[in-house]
C-alpha positions as MATLAB code, in Angstrom:
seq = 'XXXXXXXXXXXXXXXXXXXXXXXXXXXXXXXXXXXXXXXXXXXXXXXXXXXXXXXXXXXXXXXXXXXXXXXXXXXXXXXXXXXXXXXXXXXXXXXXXXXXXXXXXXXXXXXXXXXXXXXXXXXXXXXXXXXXXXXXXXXXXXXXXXXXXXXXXXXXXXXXXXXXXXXXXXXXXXXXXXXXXXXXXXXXXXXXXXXXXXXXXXXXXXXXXXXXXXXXXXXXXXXXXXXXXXXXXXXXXXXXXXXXXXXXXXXXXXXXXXXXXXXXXXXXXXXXXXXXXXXXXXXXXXXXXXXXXXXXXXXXXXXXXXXXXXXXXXXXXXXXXXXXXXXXXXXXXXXXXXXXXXXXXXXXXXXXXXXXXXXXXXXXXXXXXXXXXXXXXXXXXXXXXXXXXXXXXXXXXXXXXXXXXXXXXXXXXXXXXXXXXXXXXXXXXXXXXXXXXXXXXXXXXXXXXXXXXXXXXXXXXXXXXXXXXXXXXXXXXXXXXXXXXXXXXXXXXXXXXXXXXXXXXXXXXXXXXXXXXXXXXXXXXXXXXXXXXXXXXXXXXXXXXXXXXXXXXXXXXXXXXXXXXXXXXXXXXXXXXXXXXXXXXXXXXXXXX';
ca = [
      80.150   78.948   94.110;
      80.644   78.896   97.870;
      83.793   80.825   98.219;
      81.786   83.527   95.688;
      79.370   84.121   99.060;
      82.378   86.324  100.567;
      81.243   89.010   97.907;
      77.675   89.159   99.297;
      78.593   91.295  101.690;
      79.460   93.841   99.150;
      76.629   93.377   96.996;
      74.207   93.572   99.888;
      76.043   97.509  100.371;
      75.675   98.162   96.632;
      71.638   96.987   96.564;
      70.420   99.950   94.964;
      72.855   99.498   92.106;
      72.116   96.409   91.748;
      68.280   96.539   91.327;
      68.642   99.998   89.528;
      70.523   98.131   87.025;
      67.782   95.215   87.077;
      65.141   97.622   86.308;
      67.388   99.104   83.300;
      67.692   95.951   81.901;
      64.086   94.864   82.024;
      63.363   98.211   80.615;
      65.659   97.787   77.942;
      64.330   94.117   76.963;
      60.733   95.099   77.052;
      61.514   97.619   73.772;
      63.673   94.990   72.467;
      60.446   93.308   72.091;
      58.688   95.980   70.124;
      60.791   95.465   66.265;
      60.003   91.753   66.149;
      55.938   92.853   66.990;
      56.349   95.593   64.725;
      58.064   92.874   61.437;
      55.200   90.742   62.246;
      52.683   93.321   61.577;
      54.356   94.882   58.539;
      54.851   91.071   57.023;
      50.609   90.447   58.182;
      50.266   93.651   56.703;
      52.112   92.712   53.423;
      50.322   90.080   53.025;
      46.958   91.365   53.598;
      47.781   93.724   50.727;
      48.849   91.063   48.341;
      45.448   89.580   48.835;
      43.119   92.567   48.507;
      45.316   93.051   45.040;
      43.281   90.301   43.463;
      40.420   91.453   44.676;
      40.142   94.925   43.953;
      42.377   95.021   40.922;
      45.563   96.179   40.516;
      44.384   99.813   39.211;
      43.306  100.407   42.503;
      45.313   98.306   45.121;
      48.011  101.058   43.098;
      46.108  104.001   44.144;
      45.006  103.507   47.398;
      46.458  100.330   49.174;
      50.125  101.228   48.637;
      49.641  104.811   49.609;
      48.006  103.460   52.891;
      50.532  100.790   53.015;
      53.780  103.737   53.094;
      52.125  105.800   55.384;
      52.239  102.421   57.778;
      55.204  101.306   56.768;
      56.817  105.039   57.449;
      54.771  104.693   61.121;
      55.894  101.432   61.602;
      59.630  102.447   60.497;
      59.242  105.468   63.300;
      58.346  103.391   65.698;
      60.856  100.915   65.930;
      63.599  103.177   65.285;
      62.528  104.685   68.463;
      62.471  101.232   70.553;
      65.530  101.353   69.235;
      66.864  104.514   70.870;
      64.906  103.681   74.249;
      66.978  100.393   74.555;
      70.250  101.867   73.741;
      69.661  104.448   76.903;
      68.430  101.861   79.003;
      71.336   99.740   78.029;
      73.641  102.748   78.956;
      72.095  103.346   82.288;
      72.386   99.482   82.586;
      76.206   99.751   82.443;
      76.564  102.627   84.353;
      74.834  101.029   87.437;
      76.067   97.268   87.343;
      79.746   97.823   85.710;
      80.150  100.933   88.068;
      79.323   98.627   90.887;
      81.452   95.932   89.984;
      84.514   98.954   90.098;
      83.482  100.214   93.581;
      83.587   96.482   94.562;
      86.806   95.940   93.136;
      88.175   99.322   94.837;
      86.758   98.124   98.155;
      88.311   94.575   97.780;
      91.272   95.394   97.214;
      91.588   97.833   99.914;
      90.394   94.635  102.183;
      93.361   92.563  101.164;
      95.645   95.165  101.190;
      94.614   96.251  105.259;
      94.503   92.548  105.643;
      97.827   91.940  104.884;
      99.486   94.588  106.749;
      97.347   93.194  110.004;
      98.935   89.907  109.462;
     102.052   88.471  111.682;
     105.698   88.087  110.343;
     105.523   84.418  109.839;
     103.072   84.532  107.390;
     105.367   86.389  105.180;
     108.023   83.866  105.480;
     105.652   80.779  104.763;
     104.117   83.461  101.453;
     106.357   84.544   98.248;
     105.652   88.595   97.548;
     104.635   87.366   94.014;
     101.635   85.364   95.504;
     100.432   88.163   97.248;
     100.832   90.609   94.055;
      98.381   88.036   91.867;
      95.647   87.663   94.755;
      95.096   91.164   95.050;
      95.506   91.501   91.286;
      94.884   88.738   89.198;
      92.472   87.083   91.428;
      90.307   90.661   92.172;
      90.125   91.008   88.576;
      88.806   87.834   87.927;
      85.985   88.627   90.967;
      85.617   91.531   89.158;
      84.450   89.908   85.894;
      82.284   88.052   88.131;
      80.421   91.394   89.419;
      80.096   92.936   86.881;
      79.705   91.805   83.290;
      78.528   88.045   84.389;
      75.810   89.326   86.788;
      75.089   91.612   84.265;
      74.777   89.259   81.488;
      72.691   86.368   84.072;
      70.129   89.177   84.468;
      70.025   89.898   80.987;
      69.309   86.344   80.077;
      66.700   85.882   82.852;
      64.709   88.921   82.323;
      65.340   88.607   78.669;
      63.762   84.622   78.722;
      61.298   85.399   80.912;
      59.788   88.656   78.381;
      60.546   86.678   75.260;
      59.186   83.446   76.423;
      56.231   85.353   77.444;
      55.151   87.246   74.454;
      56.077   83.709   72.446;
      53.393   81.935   74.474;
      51.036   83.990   73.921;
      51.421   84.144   70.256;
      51.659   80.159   69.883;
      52.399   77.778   72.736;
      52.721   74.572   71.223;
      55.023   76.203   68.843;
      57.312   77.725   72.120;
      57.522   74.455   73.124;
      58.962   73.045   70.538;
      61.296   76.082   70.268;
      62.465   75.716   73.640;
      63.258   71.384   73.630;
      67.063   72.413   72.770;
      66.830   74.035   76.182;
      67.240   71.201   78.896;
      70.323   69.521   76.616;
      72.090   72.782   77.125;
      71.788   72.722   80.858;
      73.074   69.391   81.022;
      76.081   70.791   79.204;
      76.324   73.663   81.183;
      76.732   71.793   84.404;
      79.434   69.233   83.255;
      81.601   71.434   81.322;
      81.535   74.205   84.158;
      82.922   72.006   86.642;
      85.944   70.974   84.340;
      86.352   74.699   83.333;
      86.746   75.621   87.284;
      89.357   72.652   88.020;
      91.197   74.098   84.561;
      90.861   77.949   86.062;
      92.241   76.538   89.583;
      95.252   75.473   87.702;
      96.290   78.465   85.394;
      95.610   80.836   88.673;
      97.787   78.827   90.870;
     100.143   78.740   87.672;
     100.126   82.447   87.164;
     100.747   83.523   90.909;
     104.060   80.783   90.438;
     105.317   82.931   87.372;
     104.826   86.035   89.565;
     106.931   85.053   92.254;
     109.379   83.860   90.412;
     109.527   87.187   88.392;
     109.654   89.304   91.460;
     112.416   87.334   93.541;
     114.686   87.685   89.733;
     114.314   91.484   90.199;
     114.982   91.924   93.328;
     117.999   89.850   93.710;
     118.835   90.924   90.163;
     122.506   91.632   91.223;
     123.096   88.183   92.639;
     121.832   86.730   89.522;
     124.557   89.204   87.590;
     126.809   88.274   89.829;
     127.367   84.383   89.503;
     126.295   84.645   85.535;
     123.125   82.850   85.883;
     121.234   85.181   83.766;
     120.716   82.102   80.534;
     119.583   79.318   83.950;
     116.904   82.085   85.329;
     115.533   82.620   81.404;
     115.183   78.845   81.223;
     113.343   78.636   84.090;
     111.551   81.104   83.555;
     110.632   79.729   79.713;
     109.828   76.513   81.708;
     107.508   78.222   83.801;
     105.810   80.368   81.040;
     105.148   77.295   78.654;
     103.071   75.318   81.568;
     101.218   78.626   81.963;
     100.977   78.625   77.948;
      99.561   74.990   77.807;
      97.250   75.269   80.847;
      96.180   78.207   79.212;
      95.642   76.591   75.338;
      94.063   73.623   77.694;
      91.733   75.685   79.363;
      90.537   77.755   75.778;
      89.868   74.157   74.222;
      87.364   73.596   76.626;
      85.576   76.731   75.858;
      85.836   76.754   72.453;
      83.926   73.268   72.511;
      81.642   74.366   74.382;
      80.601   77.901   73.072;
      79.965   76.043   69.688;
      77.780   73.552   71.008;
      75.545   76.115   72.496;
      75.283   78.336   69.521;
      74.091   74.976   67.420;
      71.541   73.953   69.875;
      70.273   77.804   69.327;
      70.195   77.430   65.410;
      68.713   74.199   65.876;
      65.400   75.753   67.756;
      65.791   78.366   64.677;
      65.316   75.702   62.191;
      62.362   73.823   64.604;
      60.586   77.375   64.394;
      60.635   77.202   60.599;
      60.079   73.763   60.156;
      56.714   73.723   62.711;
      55.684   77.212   62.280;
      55.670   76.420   58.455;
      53.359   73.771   58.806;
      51.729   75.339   61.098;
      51.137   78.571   58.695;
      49.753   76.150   55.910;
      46.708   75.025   57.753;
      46.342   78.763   59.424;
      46.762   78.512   62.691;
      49.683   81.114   62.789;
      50.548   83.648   60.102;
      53.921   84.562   58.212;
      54.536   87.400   60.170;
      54.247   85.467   63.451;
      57.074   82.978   61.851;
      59.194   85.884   61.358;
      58.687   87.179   65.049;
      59.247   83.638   66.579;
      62.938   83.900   64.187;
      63.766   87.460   65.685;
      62.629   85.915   69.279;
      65.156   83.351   68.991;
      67.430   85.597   67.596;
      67.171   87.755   70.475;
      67.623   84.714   72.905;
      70.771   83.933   70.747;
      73.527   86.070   72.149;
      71.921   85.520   75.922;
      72.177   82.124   75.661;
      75.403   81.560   74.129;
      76.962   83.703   76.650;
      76.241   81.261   79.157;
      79.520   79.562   78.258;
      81.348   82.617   79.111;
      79.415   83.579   81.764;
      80.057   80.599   83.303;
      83.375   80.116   82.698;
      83.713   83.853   84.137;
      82.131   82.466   87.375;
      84.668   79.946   87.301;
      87.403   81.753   87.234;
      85.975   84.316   89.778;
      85.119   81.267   92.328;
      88.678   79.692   91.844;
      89.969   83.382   92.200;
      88.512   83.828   95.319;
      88.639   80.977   97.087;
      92.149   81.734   97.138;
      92.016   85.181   98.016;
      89.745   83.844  101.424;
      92.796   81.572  101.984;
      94.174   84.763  102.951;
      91.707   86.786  104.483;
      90.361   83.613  106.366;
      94.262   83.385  108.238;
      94.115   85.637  111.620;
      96.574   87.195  113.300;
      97.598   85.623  116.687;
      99.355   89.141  117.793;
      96.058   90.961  118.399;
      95.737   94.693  120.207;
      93.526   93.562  123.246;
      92.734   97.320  124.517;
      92.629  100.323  123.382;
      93.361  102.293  126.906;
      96.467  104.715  125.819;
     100.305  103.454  127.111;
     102.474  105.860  127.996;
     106.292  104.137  128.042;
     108.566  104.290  130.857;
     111.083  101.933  129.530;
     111.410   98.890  132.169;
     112.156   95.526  130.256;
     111.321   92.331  131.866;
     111.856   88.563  130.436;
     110.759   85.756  133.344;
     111.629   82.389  132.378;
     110.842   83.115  128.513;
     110.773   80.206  125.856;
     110.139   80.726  122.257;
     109.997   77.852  119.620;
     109.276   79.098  116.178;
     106.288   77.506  114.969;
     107.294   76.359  111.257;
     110.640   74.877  112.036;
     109.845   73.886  115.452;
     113.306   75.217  116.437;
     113.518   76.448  119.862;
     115.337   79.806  119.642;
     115.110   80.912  123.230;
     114.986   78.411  126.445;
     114.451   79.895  129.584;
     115.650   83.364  129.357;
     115.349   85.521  132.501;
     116.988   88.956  132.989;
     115.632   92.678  133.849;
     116.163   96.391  132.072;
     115.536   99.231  134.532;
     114.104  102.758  132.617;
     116.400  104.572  130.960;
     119.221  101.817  131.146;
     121.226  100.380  128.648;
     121.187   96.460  127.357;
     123.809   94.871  125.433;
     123.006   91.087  123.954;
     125.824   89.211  122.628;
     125.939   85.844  120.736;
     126.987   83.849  117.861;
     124.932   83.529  114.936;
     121.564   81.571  115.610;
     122.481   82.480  119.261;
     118.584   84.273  119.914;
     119.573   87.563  119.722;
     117.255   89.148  116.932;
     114.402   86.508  118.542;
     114.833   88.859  121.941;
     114.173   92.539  119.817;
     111.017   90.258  117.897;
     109.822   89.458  121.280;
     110.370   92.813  122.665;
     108.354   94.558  119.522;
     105.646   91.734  120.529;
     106.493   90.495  116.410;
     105.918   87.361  118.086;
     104.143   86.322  121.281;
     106.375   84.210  123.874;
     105.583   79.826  124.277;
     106.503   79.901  127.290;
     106.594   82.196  130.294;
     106.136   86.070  130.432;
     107.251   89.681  128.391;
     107.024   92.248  130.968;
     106.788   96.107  129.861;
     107.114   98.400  132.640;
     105.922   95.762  135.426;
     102.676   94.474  132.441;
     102.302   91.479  130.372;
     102.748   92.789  127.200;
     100.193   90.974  125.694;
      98.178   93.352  127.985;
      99.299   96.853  126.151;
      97.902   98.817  123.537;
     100.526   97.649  121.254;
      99.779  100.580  118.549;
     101.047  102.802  121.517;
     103.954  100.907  122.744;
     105.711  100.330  119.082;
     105.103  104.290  118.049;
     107.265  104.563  121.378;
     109.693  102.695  119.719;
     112.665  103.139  117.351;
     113.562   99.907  116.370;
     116.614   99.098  113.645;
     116.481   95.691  112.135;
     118.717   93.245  111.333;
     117.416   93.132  107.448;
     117.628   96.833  106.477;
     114.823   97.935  104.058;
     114.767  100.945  101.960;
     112.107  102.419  100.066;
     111.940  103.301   96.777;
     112.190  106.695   97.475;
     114.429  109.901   97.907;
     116.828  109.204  100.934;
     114.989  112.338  102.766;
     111.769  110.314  102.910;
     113.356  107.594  103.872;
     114.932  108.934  107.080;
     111.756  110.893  107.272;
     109.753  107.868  107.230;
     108.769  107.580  110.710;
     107.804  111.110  111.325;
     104.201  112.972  110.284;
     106.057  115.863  109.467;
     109.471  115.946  107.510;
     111.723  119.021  108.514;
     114.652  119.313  106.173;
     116.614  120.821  109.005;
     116.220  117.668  111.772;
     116.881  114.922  108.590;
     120.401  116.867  108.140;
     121.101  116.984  112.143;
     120.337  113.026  112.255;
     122.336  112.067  109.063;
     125.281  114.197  110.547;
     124.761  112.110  113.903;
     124.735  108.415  111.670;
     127.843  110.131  109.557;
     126.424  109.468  106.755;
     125.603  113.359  105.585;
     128.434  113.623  103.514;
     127.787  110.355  101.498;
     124.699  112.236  100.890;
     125.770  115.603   99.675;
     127.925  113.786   97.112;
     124.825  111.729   95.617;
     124.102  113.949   92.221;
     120.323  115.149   93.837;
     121.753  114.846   97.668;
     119.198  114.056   99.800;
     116.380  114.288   96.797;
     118.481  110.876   95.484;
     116.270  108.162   94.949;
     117.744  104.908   96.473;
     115.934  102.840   94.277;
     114.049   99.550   95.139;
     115.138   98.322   98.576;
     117.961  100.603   98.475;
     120.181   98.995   96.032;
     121.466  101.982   94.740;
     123.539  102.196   98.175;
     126.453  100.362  100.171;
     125.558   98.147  102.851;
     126.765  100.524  104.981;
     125.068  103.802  103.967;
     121.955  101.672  104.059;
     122.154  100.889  107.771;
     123.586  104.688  108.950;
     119.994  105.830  107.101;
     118.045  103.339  108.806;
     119.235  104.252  112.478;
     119.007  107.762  111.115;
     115.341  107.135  110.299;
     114.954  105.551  114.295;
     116.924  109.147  115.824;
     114.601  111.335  113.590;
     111.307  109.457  114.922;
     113.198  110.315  118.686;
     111.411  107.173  120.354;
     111.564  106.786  124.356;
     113.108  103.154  123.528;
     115.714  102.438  120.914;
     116.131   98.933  119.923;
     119.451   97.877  117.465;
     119.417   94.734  116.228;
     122.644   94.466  114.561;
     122.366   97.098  112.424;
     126.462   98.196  112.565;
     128.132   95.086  110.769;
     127.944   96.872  107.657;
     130.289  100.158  108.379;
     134.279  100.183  109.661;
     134.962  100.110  113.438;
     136.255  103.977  113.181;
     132.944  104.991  111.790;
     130.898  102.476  114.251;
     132.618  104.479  117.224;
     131.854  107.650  116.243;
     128.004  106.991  115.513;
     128.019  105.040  119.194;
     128.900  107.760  120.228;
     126.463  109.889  118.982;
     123.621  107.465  120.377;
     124.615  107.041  123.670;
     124.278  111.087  123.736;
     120.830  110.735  122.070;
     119.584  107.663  123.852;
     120.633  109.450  127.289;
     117.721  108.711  129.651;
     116.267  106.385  127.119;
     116.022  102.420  127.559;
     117.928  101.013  124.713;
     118.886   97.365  123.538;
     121.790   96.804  121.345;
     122.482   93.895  119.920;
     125.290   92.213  118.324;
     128.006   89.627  116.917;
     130.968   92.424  118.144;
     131.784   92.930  121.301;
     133.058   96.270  120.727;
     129.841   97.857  119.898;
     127.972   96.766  123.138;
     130.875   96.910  125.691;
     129.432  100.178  126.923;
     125.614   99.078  127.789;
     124.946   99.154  131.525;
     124.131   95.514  131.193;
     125.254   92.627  129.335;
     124.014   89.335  128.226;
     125.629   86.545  126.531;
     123.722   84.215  125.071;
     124.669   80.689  123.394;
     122.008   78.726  121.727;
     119.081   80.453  123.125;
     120.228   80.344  126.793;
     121.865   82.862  128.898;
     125.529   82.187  129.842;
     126.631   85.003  131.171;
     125.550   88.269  132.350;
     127.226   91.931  133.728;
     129.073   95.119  132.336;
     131.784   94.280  130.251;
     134.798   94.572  133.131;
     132.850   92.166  135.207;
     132.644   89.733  131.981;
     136.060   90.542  131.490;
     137.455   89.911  134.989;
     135.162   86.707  135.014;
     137.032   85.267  131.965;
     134.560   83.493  130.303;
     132.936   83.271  126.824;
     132.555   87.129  126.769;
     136.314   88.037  127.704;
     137.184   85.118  125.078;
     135.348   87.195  122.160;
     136.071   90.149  123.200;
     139.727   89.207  123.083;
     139.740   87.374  119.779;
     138.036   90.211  118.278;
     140.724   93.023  118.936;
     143.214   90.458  118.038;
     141.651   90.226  114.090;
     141.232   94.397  114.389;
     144.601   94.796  115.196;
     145.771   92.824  112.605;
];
């Protein structure tokens, strides 16, 4: 129940519905009591008549008891009929205060996670599968839900309910409540045992659940792979492997309860039987009458459905504690890249590494040793390297994605730790490596950066990318949707709409990380082009595996294995005839060819 005591917080904000809905439900259990009081005075009543019938004769118990007796009975009739109605409403005005509660709760959680998430740094997606996300703020706020809602709905029901009941059952007969109620401590018992097994069980099929939707989500989205090497039959068995543990965890878990929901409902029927057995007696020597029998056997009735519950209730709980205990794993992981101030940065442009290190923290790989080199404002940077070389590290390090070991990130002259970050990246137009498309039209997706989308400027910066007339042959042009993560599109056409997306957002920094490896050299040279006109005056970084598409940055870096090599423009790399000239050479050798 610990992890459960993250939700206070939201029940504390929804008080009023909460004891609005406590006072509906003692209202509504208070004329719940009223048709059992009402049988035991039409059975007294009954009886009373039977007697005075050998009394007065039968002539006249005809005449006048019986006509007496269905005016009662009709009053009697009226009046439980309208207990009746009273604890329907207060039963509807029950629901609509608790269960709408538990929905605002559920809106409010989710939109928790969800800000959460988005607060959280890069390498917690890489050590989290998308599909374990999806079933914590799903699955898991669902089952918190349940918890709420209908089980703190049905715990007050059974409290106020025992408390009333057991009340009015004293004072009609305590020895006989006591007997009633010696079931009682044998279920509690129960209740605690089996409630611990039913949380380890609910642990399980969670954990077994959020596996299923991972592996679901990663055989979408690299659906074409899949295609591609005819694995299609290995995925489905998989998948029927996974499915069938979730099956028998599942079947495992339902055993459990079904044992247990049983066993409550026959310690119930046994206080029915103890109410009969005693009450008879207890009827024969007069200390109780008929009617009171038959109002004890509607009490326990009434306590029937309350109690039972308890096994779902609890197993409800269960499932809501195990839910969100792992949705606090989540929310309880912080964000080491945290906004420090919130005075307003306006971007020059000047980049600064001195004596940067940066060792990723779950490989322990050290991607950058050392690195030392300065970017006036407005000046242009090309980095150069082979593959696992620290080039993309440099444009994570520059976005602040991740904070430098060792050594400092200057930003115009500050430790960039020291900037309002939101600031500095909305300054920034920044072209990953890993190109991601939405599932959208391709006009929102260049668009995506800017608050207000202008037909006129997405056409200009698709022109400048070349990749307008790709567009205007799509059959809806740029009102195509690209489909999830763009798949719908070349490599190619996929990167010219990302840098698009980075001209249209017109940033005072442009940052390319490789985002040209996709397209043909002539079409590379004509969109470098185009942004060195656009970047003119603007700080940019460019980074890449060719040497072609950097040769004309200001300044040049070569990096191998995280260290800096070489540095200069590309004739003084070329006249120093090093690594650089080597590339550069081997590299028009293969175009040429």
């Amino acid at each position: 129940m610990k992890s459960l005591f993250a939700i206070n917080k939201y029940l504390i904000k929804y008080i009023w519905y909460l004891i609005g809905g406590t006072i509906f439900i003692a209202l509504s259990n208070l004329f719940a009591l009223y048709p059992a009081q009402i049988t035991r005075k039409t059975i007294d009543y009954i009886a009373i008549g039977l007697k005075q019938k050998n009394v007065v004769g039968e002539t006249v118990w005809q005449n006048e008891t019986i006509k007496e007796f269905t005016s009662q009975f009709l009053m009697l009739l009226a009046m439980v009929i309208g207990a009746t109605i009273l604890k329907g409403i207060f039963m509807f005005f029950m629901r609509q205060t608790i269960i709408v509660m538990s929905r605002r709760i559920e809106f409010e959680q989710k939109n928790e996670i969800y800000k959460h998430y988005q607060q959280l740094p890069q390498s917690f997606y890489k050590h989290n599968s998308t599909g374990d996300l999806m079933s914590r703020i799903s699955e898991d706020v669902g089952q918190v839900r349940m918890y709420t809602g209908p089980a703190i709905m049905y715990s007050l029901n059974l409290i106020i309910l025992f408390f009333v009941t057991i009340t009015a059952m004293v004072r009609v007969n305590s020895e006989l409540t006591l007997y009633v109620l010696l079931p009682l401590p044998l279920l509690s018992i129960s209740i605690y045992y089996v409630s611990d097994i039913i949380n380890k069980k609910s642990m399980k099929l969670q954990t077994q659940l959020s596996s299923i939707s991972t592996f679901v989500q990663e055989t979408f989205s690299g659906i074409r792979v899949i295609k591609g090497f005819n694995r299609e039959n290995v995925f489905h068995t998989n998948f029927s492997k996974s499915t069938r543990e979730y099956y028998e965890r599942s079947i495992d878990l339902v055993k459990t309860e079904a044992i247990f929901a049983p066993t409550i409902t026959l310690l119930i029927g046994l206080s029915t039987l103890i109410t009969i057995y005693i009450g008879g007696r207890q009827a024969i020597i007069g200390k109780i009458t008929i009617g009171n029998i038959a109002e004890f056997v509607m009490y326990v009735n009434m306590l029937t459905w309350p109690v039972t519950s308890i096994g779902w209730v609890t197993s409800v709980i269960q499932k809501a504690a195990a839910s969100q205990q792992r949705i606090n794993e989540f929310l309880n992981v912080k964000n080491d890249i945290v906004n420090v101030t919130s005075k307003p940065f306006e971007l020059k442009g000047n980049i600064e590494f001195r004596n940067v290190t940066f060792t990723y923290a779950n490989t322990n790989i050290t991607a950058i040793k050392n690195l030392s080199f300065k970017l006036d404002a407005g000046k242009s940077l090309g980095i150069i390297g082979n593959t696992g070389s620290g080039k993309s590290t440099i444009a994570a390090l520059i976005t602040r994605v991740y904070d430098a070991t060792e050594g400092e990130v200057l930003i115009d002259g500050i430790n960039i730790k020291e900037i309002n970050l939101d600031d500095f990246r909305k300054q920034i137009g920044y072209v990953p490596q890993d190109v991601f498309l939405f599932s959208d039209t391709v006009a929102n997706n260049i668009g995506f950066a800017a608050d207000e989308i202008k037909m006129n400027d997405i056409i200009e910066v698709a022109k400048l990318t070349d990749v307008h007339e790709n567009i205007t042959n799509f059959s809806k042009g740029y009102e195509t949707i690209v489909g999830e993560r763009g798949i719908t599109l070349s490599g190619g056409q996929k990167q010219r709409i990302s840098i698009a997306r980075a001209l249209l957002k017109n940033p005072k920094m442009y940052i390319f990380d490789d985002c040209l490896s996709a397209v043909d050299t002539v079409t590379e040279n004509h969109i470098l082009n185009n942004l060195e006109k656009q970047s003119l005056g603007k700080t940019s970084v460019l980074i890449s595996h060719r040497a072609s598409t950097i040769k004309n940055a200001e300044h040049i870096i070569v990096l191998e294995s995280g260290q800096l090599i070489e540095q200069g423009t590309h004739s003084e790399l070329m006249n120093y005839k090093g690594s650089y000239a080597s590339l550069f050479e081997k590299q028009q050798v293969v175009k040429s060819n």
